[in-house]
C-alpha positions as CSV (number, residue, x, y, z in Angstrom):
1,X,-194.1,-122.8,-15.2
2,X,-192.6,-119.5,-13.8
3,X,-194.7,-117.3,-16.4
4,X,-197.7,-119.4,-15.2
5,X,-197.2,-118.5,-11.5
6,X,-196.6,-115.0,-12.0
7,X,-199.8,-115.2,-14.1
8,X,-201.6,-116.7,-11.4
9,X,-200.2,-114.3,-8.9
10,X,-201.4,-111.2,-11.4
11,X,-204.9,-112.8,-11.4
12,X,-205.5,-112.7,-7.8
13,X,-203.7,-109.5,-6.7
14,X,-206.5,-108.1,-9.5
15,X,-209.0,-109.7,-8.1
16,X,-208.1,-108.7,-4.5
17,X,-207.8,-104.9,-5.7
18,X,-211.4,-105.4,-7.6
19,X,-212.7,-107.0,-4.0
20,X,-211.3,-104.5,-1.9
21,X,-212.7,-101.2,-4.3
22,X,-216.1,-102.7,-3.7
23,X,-218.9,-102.5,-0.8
24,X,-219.3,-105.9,0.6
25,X,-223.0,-106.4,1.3
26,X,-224.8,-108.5,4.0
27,X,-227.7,-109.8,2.5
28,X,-229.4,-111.1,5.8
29,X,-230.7,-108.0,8.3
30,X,-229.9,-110.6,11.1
31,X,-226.4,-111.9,10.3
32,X,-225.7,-107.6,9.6
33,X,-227.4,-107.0,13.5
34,X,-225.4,-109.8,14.9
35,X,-221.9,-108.7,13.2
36,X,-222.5,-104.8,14.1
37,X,-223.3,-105.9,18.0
38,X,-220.3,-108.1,18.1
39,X,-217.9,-105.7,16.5
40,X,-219.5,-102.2,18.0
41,X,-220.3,-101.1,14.5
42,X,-222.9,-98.6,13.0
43,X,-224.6,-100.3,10.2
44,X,-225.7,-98.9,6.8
45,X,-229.0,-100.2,5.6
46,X,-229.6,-99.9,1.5
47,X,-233.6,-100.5,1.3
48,X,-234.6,-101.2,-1.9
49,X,-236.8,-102.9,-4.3
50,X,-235.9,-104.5,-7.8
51,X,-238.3,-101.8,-9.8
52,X,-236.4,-98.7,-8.1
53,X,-235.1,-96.8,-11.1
54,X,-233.0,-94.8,-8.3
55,X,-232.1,-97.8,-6.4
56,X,-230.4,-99.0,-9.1
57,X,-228.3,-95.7,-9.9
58,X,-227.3,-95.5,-6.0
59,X,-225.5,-98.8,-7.1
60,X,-223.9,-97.5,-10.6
61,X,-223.2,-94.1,-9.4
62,X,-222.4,-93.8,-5.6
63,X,-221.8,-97.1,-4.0
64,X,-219.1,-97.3,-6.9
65,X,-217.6,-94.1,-5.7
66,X,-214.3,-94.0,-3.8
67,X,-215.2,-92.0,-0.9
68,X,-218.7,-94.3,0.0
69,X,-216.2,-97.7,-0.5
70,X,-213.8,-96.0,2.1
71,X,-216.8,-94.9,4.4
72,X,-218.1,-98.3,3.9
73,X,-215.2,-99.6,5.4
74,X,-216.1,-99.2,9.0
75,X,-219.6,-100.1,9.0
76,X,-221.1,-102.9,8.5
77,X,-223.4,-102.9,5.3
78,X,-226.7,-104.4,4.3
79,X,-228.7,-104.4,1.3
80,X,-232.5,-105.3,1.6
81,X,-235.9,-105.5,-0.2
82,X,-239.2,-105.7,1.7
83,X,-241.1,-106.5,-0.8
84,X,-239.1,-110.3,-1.1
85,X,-237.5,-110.4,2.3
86,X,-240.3,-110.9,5.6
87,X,-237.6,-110.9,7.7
88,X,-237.1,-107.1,6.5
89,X,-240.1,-106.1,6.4
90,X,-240.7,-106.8,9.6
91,X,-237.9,-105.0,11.0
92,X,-238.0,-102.1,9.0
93,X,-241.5,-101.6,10.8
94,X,-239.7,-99.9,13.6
95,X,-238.3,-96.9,11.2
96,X,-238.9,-94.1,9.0
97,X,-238.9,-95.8,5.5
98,X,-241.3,-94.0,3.3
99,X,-240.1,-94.2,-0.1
100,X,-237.1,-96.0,-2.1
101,X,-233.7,-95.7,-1.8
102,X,-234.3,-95.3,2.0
103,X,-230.8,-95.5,3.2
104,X,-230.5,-96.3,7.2
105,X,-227.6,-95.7,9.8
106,X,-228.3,-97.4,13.0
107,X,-225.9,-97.9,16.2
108,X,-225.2,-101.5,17.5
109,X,-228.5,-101.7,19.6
110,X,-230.6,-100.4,16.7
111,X,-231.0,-96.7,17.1
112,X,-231.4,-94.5,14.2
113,X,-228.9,-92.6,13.8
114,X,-230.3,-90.7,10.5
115,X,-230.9,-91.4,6.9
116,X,-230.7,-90.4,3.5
117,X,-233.7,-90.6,1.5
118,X,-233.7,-90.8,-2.4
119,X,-230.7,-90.7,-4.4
120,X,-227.3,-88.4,-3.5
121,X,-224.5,-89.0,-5.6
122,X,-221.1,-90.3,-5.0
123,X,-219.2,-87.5,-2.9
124,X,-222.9,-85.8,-1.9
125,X,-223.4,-88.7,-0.4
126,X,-220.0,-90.0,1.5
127,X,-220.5,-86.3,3.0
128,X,-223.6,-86.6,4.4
129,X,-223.2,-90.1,5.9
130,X,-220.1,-88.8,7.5
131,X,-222.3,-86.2,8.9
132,X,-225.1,-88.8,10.1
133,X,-222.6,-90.7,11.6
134,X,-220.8,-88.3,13.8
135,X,-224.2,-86.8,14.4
136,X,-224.5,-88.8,17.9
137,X,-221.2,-87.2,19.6
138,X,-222.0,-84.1,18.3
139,X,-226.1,-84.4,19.3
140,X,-224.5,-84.9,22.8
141,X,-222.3,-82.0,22.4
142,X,-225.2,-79.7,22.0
143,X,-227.6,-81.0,24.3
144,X,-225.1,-80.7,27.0
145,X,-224.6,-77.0,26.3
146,X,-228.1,-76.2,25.6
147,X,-229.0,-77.3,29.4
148,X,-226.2,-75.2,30.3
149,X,-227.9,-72.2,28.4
150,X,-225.5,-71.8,25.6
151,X,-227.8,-70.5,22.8
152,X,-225.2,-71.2,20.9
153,X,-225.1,-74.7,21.0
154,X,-229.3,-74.5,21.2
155,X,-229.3,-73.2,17.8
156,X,-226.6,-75.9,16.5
157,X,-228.8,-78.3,17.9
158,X,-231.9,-76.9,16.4
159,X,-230.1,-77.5,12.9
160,X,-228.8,-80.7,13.1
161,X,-232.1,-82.3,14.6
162,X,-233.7,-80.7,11.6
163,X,-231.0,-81.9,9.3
164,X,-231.7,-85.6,10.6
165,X,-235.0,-85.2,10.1
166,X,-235.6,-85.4,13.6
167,X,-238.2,-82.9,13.7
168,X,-240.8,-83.3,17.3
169,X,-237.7,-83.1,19.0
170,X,-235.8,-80.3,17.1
171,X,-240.0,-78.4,17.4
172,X,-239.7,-79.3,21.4
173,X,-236.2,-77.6,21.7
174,X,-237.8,-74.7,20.0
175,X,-241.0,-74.4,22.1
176,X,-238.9,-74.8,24.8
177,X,-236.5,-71.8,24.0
178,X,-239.6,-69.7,23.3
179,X,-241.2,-70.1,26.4
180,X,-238.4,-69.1,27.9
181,X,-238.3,-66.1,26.3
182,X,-234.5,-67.2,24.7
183,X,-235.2,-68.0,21.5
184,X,-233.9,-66.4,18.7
185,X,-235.5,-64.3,16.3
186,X,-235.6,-66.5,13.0
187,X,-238.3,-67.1,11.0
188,X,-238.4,-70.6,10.1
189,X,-237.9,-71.6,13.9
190,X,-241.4,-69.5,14.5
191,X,-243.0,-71.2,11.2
192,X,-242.2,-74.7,12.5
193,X,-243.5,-74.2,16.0
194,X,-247.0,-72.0,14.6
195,X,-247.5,-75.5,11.8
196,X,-247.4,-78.2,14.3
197,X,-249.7,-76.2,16.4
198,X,-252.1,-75.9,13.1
199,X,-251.8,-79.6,12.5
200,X,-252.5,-80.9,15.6
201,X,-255.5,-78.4,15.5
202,X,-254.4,-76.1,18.1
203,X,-255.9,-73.3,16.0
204,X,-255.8,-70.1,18.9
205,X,-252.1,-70.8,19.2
206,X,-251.0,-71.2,16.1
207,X,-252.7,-68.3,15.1
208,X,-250.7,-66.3,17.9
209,X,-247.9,-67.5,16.1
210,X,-248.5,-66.3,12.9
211,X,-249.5,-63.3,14.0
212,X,-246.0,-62.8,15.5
213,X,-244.5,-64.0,12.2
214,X,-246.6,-61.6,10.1
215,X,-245.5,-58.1,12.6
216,X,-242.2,-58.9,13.0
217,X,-240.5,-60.5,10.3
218,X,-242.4,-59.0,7.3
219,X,-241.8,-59.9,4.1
220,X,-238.3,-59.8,3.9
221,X,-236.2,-60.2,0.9
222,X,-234.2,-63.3,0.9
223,X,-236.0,-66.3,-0.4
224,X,-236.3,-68.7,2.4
225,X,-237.8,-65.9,4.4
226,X,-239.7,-64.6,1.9
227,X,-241.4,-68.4,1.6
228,X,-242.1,-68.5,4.9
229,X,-243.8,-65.1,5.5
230,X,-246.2,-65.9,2.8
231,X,-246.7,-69.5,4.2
232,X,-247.4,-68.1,7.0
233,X,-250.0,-66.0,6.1
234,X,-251.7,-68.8,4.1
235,X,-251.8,-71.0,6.8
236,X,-252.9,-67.9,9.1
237,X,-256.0,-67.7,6.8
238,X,-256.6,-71.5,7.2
239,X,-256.9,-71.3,11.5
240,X,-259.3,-68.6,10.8
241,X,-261.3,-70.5,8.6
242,X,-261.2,-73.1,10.9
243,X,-262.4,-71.3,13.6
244,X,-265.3,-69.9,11.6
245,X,-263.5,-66.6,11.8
246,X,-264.6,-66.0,7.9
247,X,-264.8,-61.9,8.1
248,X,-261.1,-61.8,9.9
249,X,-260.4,-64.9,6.8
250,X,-262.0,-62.8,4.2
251,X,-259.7,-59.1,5.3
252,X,-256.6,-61.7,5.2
253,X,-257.6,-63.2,1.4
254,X,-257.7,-59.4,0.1
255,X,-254.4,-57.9,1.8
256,X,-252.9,-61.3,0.2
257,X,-254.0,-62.6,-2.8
258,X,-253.2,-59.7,-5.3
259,X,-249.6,-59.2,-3.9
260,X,-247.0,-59.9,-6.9
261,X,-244.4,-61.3,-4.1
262,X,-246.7,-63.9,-2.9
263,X,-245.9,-67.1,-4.3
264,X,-249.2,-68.6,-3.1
265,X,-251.6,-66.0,-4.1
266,X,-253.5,-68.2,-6.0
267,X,-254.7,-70.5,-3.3
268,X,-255.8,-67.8,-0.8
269,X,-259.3,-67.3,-2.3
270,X,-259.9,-71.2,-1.7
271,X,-259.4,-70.7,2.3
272,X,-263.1,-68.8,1.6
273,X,-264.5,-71.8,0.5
274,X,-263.4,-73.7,4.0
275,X,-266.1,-75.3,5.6
């Protein structure tokens, strides 16, 4: 009888070690809002469907790993698939899920916090959900100091808004700095702003922009800069086609599309072919 208690007793501490080094799931986006708003949690969202090859490594690999079970602690946790779940599809229909695994954070009332998108392994990923999820302190952080004119803090917040993939507002801090005269002389910040002018076919302006890019930054050396110069210069050639410039395009095409460095040189003759 005594070896058959303490058998018993074995049993379930196992079990409660195996339940405890495991994420427990909601299955229901509703009963997940409704526990997050009554307990003032963030919530992590797994989206997935059954024929996600990554999906399914996200639950081998990282939702196994200690670091995401101990993150997964404090949140409250939801796996969902909107291709069998209306409910889910409906909701997700407010947020940025273009692809599976789309993992969500969201606050208590339903803002995004951030997301991962695709597959991050174990301690990849614990790190950057701890960095979406102390994102909205430190988002407030920055803000507050970049009113106060801390260009600083403007250029922290430039990189995490880009980080979350928050984009229009990271651009908007960015042409904000810039007509102001404050801000700072990188590359990529001037790249950004020039592109959404190009794609929302502000063609005179973005070309201003590129025209800046390609006088002051040349071609630089380091890679990221070096991809952006050359970007740039394609995408210069594209507003002039655009704009029926096709003398100023065609000048462009032959300073560009012989240069060993450029990694697009092969594209620049189509921008002569630009109706």
């Amino acid at each position: 009888m005594k070896k058959s208690l303490i058998l018993l007793f074995l049993i379930l501490f196992f079990n409660a070690i195996t339940y405890s080094d495991e994420i427990n799931w909601h299955t229901s986006i509703t009963r997940a809002l409704e526990d997050a708003e009554k307990q003032k949690k963030y919530i992590m969202i797994d989206v997935y469907t059954d024929w996600c090859t990554w999906c399914k490594e996200l639950d081998k690999q990282t939702y196994t790993h200690p670091s995401v079970i101990q993150l997964s602690k404090n949140l409250i946790n939801v796996k969902i698939n909107p291709e069998k779940d209306e409910e889910a599809k409906a909701f997700l229909s407010s947020y940025p899920v273009d692809g599976y695994p789309t993992i969500l954070f969201i606050d208590w009332k339903r803002k995004l916090i951030g997301k991962i998108g695709g597959f991050l392994a174990g301690k990849e990923f614990a790190v950057q959900a701890d960095k979406i999820l102390s994102s909205p302190a430190a988002l407030a952080k920055f803000k507050k100091e970049h009113a106060e004119g801390n260009i600083n803090s403007s250029e922290a917040l430039i990189t995490l808004l880009l980080e979350l993939e928050y984009e229009d507002e990271a651009i908007a801090v960015i042409e904000e700095l810039r007509l102001e005269k404050n801000l700072p002389e990188k590359i990529e910040y001037y790249h950004l702003l020039a592109f959404t002018y190009l794609s929302n076919e502000y063609y005179q302006t973005a070309l201003t922009l590129f025209d800046y890019i390609l006088i002051h930054f040349k071609s630089g050396e380091d890679f990221k800069d070096l991809d952006y110069y050359y970007k740039s210069a394609y995408y210069k050639g594209f507003a002039l086609a655009s704009l029926g410039k096709t003398e100023e395009c065609r000048k462009l095409v032959e300073a560009f599309k012989d240069d060993e460095k450029n990694p697009y040189a092969r594209y620049f003759e189509g921008l002569l072919e630009k109706k």
